[in-house]
C-alpha positions in Angstrom: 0.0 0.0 0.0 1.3 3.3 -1.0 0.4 6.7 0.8 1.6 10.2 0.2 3.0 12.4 3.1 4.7 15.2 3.3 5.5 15.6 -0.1 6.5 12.2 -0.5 5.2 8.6 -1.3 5.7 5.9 1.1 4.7 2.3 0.2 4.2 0.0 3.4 5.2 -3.9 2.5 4.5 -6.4 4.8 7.6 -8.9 5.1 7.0 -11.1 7.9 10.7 -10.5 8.9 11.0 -8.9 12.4 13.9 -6.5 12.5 13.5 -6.1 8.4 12.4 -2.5 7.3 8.7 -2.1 7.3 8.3 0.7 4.9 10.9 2.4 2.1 10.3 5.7 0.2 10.1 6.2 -3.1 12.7 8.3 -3.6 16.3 8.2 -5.7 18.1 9.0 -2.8 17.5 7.8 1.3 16.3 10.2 3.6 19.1 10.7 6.4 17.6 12.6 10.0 20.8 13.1 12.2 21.3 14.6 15.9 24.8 15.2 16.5 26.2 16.6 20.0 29.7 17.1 21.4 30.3 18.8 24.7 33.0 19.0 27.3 33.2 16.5 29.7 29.5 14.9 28.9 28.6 12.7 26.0 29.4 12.9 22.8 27.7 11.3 20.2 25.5 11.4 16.8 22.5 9.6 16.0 21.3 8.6 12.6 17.9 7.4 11.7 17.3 6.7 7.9 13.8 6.4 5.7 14.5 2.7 5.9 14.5 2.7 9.5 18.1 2.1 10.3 18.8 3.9 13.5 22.6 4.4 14.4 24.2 5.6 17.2 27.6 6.4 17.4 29.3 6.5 20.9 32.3 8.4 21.4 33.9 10.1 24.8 32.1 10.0 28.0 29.1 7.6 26.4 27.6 5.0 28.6 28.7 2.9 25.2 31.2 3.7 22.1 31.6 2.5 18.9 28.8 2.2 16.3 25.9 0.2 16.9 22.8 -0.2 14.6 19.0 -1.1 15.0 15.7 -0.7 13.3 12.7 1.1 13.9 9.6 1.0 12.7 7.9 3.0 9.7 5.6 5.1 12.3 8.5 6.1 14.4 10.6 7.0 10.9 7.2 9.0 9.4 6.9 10.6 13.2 10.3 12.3 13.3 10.6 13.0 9.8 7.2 15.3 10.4 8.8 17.0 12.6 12.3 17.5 10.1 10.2 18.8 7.2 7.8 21.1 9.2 8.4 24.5 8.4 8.8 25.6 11.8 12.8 23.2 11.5 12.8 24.1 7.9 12.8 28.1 8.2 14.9 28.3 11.7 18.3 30.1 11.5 21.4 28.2 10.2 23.3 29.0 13.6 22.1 30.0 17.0 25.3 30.8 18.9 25.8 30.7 23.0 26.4 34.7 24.5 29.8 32.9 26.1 32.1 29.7 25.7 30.4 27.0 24.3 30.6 23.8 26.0 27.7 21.6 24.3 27.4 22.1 20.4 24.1 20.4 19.0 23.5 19.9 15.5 20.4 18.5 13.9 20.4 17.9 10.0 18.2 15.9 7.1 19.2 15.4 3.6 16.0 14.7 1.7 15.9 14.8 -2.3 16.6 18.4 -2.7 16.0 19.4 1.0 19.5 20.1 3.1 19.3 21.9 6.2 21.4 21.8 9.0 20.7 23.5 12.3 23.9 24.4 14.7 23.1 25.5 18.6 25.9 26.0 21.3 25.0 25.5 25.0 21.1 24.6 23.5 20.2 28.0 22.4 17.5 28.5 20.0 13.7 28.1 19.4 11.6 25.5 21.2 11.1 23.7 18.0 14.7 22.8 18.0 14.9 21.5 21.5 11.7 19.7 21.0 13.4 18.2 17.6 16.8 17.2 19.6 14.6 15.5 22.5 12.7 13.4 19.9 15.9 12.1 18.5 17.1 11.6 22.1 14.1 9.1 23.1 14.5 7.0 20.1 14.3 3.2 21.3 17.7 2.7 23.5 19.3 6.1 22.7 19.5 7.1 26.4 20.5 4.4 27.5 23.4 3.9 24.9 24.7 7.7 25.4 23.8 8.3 28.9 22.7 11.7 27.6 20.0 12.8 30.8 18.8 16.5 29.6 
């Protein structure tokens, strides 16, 4: 079955596989959602969640776990956070939202979508609720917590 949303087609398939992709989109090129935060002293790490539900998490210093691990989520939870990436409310925020003094946590949040590229930079979490909201959502992605001990 095939549904358009947000200015894209999805088709659902039904594979009787557990961890296999439930969904793909109909697209010449993946859709790629990404969270990535470094700070100093706390974790740092980047999460990855593609349109054919591949969710990767990348541990590096001060993570409850390094190194790269990957899982899969289903099609809702894909369709859920790219709503949120292709709202205009994301789309039309500022490239850059720098902290007033040193920066000690840089957040970036990013999607590269067919001929949609935007990448959103905030030091020490400044910026719009929309943005927060945005990096929280990638945070509670199944296990994501957990792997980066990330607590905010």
């Amino acid at each position: 079955m095939c549904v358009a949303a947000l200015g894209v087609v999805v088709c659902l398939a039904a594979t009787g596989l557990e961890r296999a992709p439930a969904f793909s989109l109909v697209s010449p090129q993946p859709v790629v959602m990404k969270l990535r935060r470094t700070c100093v002293g706390c974790p740092n790490y980047a999460i990855t969640l593609r349109s054919d539900g591949r969710l990767i998490y990348e541990g590096g210093d001060y993570t409850r776990v390094r190194g790269v691990h990957v899982f899969t989520v289903p099609a809702e939870v894909v369709m859920d956070v790219l709503a949120d990436f292709t709202h205009p409310d994301f789309l039309e925020l500022e490239n850059v939202y720098p902290s007033p003094g040193v920066a000690w946590i840089t957040l970036s949040l990013s999607i590269e979508m067919n001929s949609i590229s935007k990448s959103v930079l905030s030091e020490d979490r400044y910026g719009p609720a929309v943005l927060l909201a945005l990096e929280r959502k990638m945070d509670d992605l199944p296990g994501m917590r957990s792997l980066s001990g990330w607590t905010r």
